[in-house]
C-alpha positions as CSV (number, residue, x, y, z in Angstrom):
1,X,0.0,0.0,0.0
2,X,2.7,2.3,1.0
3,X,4.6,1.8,-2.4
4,X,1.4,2.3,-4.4
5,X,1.3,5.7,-2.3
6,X,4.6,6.8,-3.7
7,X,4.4,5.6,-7.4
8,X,1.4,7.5,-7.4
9,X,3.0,10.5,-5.4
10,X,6.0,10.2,-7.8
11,X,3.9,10.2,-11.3
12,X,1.7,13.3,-9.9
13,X,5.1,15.2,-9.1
14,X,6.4,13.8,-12.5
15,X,2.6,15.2,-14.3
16,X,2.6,19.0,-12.8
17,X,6.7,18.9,-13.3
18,X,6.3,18.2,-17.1
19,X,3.1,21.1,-17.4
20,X,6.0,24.0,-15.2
21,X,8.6,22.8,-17.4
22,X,7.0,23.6,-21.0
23,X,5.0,26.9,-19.4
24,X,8.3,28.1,-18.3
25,X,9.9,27.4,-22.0
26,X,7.4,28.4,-24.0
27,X,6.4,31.4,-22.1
28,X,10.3,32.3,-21.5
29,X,10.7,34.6,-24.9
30,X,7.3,36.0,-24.5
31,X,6.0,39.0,-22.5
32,X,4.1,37.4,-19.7
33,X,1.5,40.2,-20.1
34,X,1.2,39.6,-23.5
35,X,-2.1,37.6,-25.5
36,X,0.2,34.5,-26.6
37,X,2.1,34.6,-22.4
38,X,-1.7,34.1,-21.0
39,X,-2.9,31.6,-23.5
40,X,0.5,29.1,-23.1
41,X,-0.7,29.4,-19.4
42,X,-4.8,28.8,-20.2
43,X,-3.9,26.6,-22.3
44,X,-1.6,23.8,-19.8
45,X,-4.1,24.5,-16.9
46,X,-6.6,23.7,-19.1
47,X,-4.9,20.6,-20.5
48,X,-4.6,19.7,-17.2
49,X,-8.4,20.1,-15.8
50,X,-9.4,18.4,-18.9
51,X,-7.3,15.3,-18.7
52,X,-8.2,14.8,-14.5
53,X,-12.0,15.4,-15.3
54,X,-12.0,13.0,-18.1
55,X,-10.2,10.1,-16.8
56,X,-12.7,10.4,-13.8
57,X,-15.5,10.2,-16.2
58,X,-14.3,6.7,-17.2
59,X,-15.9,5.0,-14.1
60,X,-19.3,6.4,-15.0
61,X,-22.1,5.8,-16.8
62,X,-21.7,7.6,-20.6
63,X,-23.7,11.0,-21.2
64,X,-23.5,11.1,-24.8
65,X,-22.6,13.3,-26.8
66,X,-20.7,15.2,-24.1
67,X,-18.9,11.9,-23.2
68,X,-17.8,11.2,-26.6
69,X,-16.7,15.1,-26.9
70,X,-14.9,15.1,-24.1
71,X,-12.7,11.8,-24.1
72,X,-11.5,12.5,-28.1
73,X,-10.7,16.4,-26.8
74,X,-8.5,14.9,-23.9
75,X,-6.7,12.3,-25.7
76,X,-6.1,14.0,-28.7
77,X,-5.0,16.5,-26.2
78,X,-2.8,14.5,-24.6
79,X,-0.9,13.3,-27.6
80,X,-0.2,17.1,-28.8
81,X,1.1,17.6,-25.3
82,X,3.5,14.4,-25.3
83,X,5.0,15.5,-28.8
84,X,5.3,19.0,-27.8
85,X,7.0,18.0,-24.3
86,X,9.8,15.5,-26.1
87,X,10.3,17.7,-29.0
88,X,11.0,20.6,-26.8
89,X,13.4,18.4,-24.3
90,X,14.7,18.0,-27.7
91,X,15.2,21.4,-29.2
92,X,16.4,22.4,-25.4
93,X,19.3,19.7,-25.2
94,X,20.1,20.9,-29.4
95,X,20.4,24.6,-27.6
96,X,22.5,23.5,-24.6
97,X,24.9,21.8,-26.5
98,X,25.0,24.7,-29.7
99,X,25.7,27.3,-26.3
100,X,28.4,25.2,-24.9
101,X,30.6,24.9,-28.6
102,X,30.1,28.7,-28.8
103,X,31.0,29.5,-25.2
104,X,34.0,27.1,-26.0
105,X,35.0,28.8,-29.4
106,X,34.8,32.2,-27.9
107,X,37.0,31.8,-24.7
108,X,38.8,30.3,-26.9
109,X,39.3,33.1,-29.5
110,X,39.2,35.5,-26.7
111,X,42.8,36.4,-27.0
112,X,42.8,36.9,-30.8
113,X,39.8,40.0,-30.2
114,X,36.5,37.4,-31.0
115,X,33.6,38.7,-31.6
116,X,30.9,39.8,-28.5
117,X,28.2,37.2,-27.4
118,X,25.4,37.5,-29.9
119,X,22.8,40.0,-29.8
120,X,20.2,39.4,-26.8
121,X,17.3,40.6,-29.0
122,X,18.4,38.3,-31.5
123,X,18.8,35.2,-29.1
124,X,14.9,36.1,-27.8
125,X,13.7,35.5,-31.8
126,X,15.6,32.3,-32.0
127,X,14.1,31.3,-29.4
128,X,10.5,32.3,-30.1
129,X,11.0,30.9,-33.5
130,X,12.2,27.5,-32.4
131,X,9.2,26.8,-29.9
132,X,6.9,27.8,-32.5
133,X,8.3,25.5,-35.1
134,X,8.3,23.0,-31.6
135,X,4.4,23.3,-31.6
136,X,3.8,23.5,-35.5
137,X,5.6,20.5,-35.8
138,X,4.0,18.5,-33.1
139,X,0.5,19.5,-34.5
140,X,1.7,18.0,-38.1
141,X,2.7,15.1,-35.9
142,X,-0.3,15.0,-34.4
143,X,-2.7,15.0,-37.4
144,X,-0.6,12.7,-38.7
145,X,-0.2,9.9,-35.6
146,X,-4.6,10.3,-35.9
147,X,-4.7,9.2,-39.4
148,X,-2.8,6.5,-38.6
149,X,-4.2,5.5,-35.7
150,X,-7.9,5.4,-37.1
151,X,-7.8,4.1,-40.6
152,X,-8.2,0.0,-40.7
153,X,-5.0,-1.9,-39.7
154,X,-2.6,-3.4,-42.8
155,X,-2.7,-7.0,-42.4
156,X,1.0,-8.7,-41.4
157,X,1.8,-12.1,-42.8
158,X,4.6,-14.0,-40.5
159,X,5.1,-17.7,-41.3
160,X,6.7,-19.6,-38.8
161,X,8.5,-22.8,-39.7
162,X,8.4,-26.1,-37.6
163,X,10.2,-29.1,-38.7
164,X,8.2,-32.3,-38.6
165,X,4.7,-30.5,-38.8
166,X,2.3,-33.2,-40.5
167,X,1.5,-32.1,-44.0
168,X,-2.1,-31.7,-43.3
169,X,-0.9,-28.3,-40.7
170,X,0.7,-27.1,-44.0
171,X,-0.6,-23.9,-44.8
172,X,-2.7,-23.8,-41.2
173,X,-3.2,-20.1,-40.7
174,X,-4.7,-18.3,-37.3
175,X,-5.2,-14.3,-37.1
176,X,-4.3,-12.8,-34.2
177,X,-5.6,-9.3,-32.9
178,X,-4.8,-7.3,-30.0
179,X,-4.5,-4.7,-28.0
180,X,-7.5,-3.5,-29.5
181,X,-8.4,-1.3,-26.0
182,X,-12.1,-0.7,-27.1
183,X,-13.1,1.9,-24.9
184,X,-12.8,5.7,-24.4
185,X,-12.0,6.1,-28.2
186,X,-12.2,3.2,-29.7
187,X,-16.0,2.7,-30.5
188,X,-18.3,0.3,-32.3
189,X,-17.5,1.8,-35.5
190,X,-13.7,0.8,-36.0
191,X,-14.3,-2.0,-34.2
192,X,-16.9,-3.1,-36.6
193,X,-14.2,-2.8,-39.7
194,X,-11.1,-4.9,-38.0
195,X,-14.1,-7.6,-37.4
196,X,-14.6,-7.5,-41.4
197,X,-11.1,-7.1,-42.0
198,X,-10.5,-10.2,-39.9
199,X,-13.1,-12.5,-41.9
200,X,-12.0,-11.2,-45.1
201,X,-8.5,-13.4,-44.7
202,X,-10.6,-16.8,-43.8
203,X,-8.9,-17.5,-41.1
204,X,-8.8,-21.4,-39.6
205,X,-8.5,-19.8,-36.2
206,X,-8.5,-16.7,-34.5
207,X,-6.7,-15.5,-31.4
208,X,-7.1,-12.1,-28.8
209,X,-4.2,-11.7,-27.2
210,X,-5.3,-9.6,-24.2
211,X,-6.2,-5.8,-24.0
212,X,-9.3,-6.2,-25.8
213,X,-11.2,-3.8,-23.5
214,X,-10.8,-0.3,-21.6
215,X,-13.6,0.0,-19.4
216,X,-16.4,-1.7,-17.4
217,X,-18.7,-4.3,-18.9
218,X,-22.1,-2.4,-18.5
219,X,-20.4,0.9,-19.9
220,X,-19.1,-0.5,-22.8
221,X,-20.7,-3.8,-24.3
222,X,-22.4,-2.1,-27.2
223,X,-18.9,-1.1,-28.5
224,X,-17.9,-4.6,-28.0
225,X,-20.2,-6.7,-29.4
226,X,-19.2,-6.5,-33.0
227,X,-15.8,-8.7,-31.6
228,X,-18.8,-11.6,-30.8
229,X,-19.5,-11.7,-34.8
230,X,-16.0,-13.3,-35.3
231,X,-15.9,-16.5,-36.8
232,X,-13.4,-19.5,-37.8
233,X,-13.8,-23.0,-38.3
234,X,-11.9,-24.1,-35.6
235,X,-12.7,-21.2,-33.3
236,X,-12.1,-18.0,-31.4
237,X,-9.4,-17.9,-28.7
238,X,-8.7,-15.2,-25.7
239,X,-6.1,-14.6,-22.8
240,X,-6.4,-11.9,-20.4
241,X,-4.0,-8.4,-21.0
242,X,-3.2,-6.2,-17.9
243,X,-5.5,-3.8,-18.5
244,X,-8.5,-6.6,-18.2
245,X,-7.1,-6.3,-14.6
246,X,-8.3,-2.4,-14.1
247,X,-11.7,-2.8,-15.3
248,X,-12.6,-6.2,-13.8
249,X,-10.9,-9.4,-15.6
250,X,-13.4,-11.9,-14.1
251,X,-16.3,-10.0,-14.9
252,X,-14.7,-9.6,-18.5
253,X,-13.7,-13.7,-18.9
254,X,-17.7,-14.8,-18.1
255,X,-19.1,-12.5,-20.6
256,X,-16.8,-13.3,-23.6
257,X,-16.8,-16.8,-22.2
258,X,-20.9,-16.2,-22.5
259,X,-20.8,-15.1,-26.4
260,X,-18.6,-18.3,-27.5
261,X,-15.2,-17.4,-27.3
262,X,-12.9,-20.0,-25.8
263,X,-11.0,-18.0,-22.7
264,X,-7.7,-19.6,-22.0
265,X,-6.6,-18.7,-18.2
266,X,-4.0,-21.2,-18.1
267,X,-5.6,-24.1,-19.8
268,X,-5.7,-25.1,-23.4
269,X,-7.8,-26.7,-26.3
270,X,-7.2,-28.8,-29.0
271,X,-7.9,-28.1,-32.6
272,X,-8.3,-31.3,-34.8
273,X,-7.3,-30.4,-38.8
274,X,-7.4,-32.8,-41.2
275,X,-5.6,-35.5,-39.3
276,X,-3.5,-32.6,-37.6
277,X,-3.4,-31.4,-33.9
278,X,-2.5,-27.8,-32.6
279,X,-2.6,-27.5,-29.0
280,X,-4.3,-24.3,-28.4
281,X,-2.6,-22.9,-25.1
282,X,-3.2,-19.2,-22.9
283,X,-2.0,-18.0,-19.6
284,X,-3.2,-14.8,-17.4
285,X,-1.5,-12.0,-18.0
286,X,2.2,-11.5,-16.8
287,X,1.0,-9.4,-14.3
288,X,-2.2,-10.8,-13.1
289,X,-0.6,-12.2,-9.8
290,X,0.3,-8.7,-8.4
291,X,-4.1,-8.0,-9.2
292,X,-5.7,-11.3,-7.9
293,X,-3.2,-13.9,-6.6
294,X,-5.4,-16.6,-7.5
295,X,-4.9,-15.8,-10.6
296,X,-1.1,-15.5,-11.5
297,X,0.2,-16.4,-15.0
298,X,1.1,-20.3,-15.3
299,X,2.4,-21.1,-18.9
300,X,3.2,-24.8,-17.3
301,X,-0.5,-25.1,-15.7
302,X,-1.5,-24.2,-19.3
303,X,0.0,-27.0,-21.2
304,X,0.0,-29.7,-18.0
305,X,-2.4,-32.6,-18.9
306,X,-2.5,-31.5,-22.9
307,X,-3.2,-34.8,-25.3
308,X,-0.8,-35.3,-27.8
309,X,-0.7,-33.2,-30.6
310,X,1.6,-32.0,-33.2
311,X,2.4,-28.3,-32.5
312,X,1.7,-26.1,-29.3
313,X,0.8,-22.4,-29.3
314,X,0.8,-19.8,-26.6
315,X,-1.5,-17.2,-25.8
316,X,0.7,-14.8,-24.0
317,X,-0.4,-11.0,-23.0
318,X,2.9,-10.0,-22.9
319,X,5.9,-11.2,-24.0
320,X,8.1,-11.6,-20.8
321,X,5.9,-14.8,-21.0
322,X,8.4,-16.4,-23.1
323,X,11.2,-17.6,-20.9
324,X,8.5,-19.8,-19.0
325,X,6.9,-20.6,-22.2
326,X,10.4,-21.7,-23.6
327,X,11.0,-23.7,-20.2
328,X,7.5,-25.4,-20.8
329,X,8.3,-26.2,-24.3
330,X,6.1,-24.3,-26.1
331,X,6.4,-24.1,-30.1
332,X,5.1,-20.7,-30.5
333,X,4.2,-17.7,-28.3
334,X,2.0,-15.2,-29.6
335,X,2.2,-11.7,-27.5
336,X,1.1,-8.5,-28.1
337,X,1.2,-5.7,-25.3
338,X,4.4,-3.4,-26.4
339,X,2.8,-1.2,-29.1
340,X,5.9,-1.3,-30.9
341,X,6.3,1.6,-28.3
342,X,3.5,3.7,-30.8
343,X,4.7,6.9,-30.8
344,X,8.1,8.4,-31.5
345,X,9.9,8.4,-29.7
346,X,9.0,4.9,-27.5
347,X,9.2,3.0,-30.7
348,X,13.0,3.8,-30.4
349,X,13.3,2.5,-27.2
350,X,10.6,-0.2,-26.5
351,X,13.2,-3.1,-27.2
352,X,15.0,-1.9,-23.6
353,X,12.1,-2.8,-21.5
354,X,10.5,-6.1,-23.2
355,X,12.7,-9.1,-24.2
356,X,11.0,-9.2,-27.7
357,X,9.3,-6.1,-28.5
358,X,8.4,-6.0,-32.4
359,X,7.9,-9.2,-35.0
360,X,9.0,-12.8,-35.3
361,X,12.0,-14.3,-33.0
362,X,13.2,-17.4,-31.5
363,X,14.4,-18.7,-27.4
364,X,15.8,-22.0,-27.6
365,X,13.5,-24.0,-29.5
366,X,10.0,-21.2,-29.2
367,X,9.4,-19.0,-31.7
368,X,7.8,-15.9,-30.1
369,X,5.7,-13.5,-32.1
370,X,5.0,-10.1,-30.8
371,X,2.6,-8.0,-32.4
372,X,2.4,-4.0,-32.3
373,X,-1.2,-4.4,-31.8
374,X,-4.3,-4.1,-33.1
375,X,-5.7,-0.3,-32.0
376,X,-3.7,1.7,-29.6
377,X,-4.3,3.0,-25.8
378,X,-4.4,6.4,-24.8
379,X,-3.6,9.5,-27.2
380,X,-5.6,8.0,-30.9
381,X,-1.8,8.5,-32.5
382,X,1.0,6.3,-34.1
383,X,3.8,7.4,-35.4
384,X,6.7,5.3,-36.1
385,X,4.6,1.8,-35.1
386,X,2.1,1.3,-37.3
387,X,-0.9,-1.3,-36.1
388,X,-1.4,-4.7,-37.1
389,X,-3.7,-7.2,-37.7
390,X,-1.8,-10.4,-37.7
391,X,-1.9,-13.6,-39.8
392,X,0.2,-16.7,-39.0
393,X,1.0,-19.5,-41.0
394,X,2.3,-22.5,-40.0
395,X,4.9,-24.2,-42.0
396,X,7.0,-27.8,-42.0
397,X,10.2,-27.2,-42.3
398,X,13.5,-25.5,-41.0
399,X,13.5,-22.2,-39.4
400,X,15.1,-20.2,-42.6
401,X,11.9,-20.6,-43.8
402,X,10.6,-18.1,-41.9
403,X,8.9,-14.6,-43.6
404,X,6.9,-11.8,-42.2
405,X,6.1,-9.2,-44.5
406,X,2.8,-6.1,-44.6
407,X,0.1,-6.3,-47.0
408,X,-1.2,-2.7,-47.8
409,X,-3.9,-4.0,-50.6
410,X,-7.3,-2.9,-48.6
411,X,-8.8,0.8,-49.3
C-alpha cells in the first residue's frame, strides 16, 4: 500500500513537473503580459483540468454526446502535449549543447579580439521561432499519428517454420488481434471494420491476445459486441492483458466466455485439422498475480495434462511470458502488449524494457511472435509503429523458412 502511495506520489510530481517545465519554456521569450504569455498558461491548466475530469468520467455511466466530446478532446490532447514536451526536451538539449561549442569557441578566440556574445534581442527571436516551429511541428505530428491510428490496420503475414509439422498443418493459418483497447476512443465503428477485416483473410482460427477492452462491462458492451460476430472453423481464442485487470478481468472472462469465445486462463484446447493437432494454449497476464493472486500467470498449468498433438501455441499477454513458455516447451508464443512503443519516440526505445518487442523471434526452441497491436491506448496516434492485424502461418520445415512481411492491398 505504501509503495502504491509513492508511485502514485511520484507520477503526480512527474505530471505537474512536465506542465511548469514547458510553461516556463514556451512562455520564456514572451512577454508574460502579452495575449500568446496568458494563452501558453490557459492553455496547460486547461490541459490539465481536462485530462483529470475525463479520466474520472471513465468510471461512470456515458452522457453522450458530451462523453464522446470530451474523451476524443482529452486524448487527442494528450498526444499534442506528449509531442510537444519531447520535442522541446529535444530542441532544449540541441540549444545547450549549440551554447556550450560557442562559449568554448569564444574563450577560446578571446585572445585573438573574438567577436561579443550574440545579440540578446536576436537570441529572444531564435528562441520564439524555435518553440513555435516545436508546436507547429507537433500538430503536423499529431494530425498525422490520428490518421494512422484510425484508418483499418494493414494485415501482417509472418510464417513460422516447424520441422516435422504433419503435411495436413501445412498452410494452417490463425489471425491474431490485440491490443485493441475498445473503450474511451475506440467505439463500435472501427471495431466493426477490424471484425470485417478479420473475416476477409478466412482465417482457420483466431486468437485475442489480451487488452481487448478499456472499461467496465455495463459501460461499454455495445462497442464490443461487434468482436462476438467473429468466426473461424476451428474457433475463437482469448487470454487476459493487464489492462483486463483495471476494469474487472473476471467480470470480462464470463461474458466473452458467455458469447462463444474460448478463454484460456491457463488451460488449453485442442484443434483437430485434417488429421492434424494444434494444442491451443493461454496463460493470465504477466502481471495478473500482483491483481488477484489466484490468478497469476502459469504457462506450465496451461500445457499440463495437454493430449498429444503436433504443434503447441501460446497465448501470451505479454511477451516476458516467453522464458516460462520456452522452459515449458512451447512451439510458438504469440504476444502483443508493447505497441511497438506507438509513438516516436518509444518505438525507439521499446526493445530496452521487453525481451521481444516487435515481430518474429526465437528462445531456444520457441518461436515468439510479438505484435504491435491491433488499436492503440491512450492519445488516438501512431507514429513510427504502425498497427497490425496479424496472420500466422504455419509451416514444415527449417526455421530459414521463416517470412513476415505487410500487406497494404485494402482501401
Amino acid at each position: 500500500m505504501v509503495s502504491m502511495i509513492a508511485v502514485g506520489f511520484f507520477f503526480t510530481g512527474l505530471w505537474f513537473g512536465a506542465h511548469y517545465y514547458l510553461w516556463r519554456r514556451l512562455r520564456a521569450p514572451l512577454h508574460p503580459d502579452s495575449r500568446w504569455g496568458k494563452g501558453v498558461t490557459w492553455a496547460l491548466v486547461g490541459h490539465i483540468v481536462l485530462v483529470t475530469a475525463t479520466m474520472s468520467m471513465r468510471s461512470m455511466p456515458r452522457v453522450e454526446p458530451f462523453y464522446t466530446i470530451a474523451q476524443w478532446t482529452s486524448y487527442v490532447a494528450m498526444g499534442f502535449f506528449s509531442l510537444v514536451l519531447i520535442l522541446m526536451i529535444f530542441k532544449d538539449l540541441v540549444e545547450w549543447l549549440t551554447q556550450r561549442v560557442s562559449a568554448f569557441r569564444e574563450r577560446g578566440g578571446a585572445e585573438e579580439g573574438a567577436a561579443p556574445l550574440a545579440d540578446p534581442s536576436r537570441r529572444l527571436f531564435m528562441s520564439s521561432s524555435l518553440n513555435a516551429a516545436v508546436v507547429g511541428g507537433a500538430a503536423v505530428a499529431s494530425k498525422w499519428g490520428i490518421y494512422e491510428a484510425l484508418r483499418v490496420p494493414d494485415v501482417v503475414e509472418v510464417g513460422v517454420p516447424f520441422e516435422g509439422l504433419p503435411a495436413s498443418l501445412e498452410g494452417f493459418r490463425i489471425v491474431q488481434i490485440s491490443d485493441v483497447h475498445i473503450g474511451p476512443t475506440v467505439r463500435r465503428a472501427h471495431v466493426q471494420a477490424i471484425v470485417d477485416r478479420v473475416h476477409e483473410l478466412k482465417p482457420d482460427a483466431i486468437v485475442i491476445t489480451g487488452d481487448l477492452i478499456e472499461g467496465m462491462v455495463e459501460h461499454i458492451w455495445h462497442d464490443v459486441e461487434p468482436i462476438f460476430d467473429l468466426r473461424a472453423p476451428h474457433g475463437v481464442f482469448y487470454c487476459t492483458g493487464n489492462h483486463e485487470y483495471y476494469w474487472d478481468a473476471p467480470g470480462w472472462c464470463k461474458a466473452i466466455e458467455e458469447q462463444g469465445i474460448v478463454v484460456l486462463n491457463n488451460a488449453h484446447a485442442l484443434i483437430e485439422h485434417e488429421g492434424g493437432r494444434v494444442l491451443m494454449a493461454g496463460c493470465t497476464d504477466f502481471s495478473a498475480g500482483r491483481h488477484d493472486p489466484g490468478a497469476a500467470s502459469d504457462p506450465q498449468a496451461a500445457r499440463d495434462g495437454a493430449p498429444d498433438h503436433d504443434v503447441s501455441v501460446l497465448l501470451a499477454h505479454q511477451p516476458k511470458s516467453i522464458h516460462q513458455a520456452a522452459a515449458a516447451g512451447f512451439d510458438l508464443q504469440l504476444s502483443g502488449h508493447t505497441h511497438g512503443g506507438q509513438m516516436w519516440p518509444w518505438n525507439l526505445i521499446i526493445g530496452w524494457f521487453h525481451p521481444y518487442a516487435i515481430g518474429l523471434a526465437r528462445e531456444d526452441k520457441t518461436w515468439i511472435y510479438v505484435s504491435r497491436g491491433t488499436c492503440y491506448w491512450g492519445p488516438p496516434m501512431r507514429i513510427g509503429a504502425p498497427a497490425e492485424i496479424t496472420q500466422i502461418e504455419l509451416l514444415a520445415g527449417s526455421p530459414d523458412r521463416a517470412y513476415r512481411r505487410r500487406r497494404r492491398d485494402q482501401a
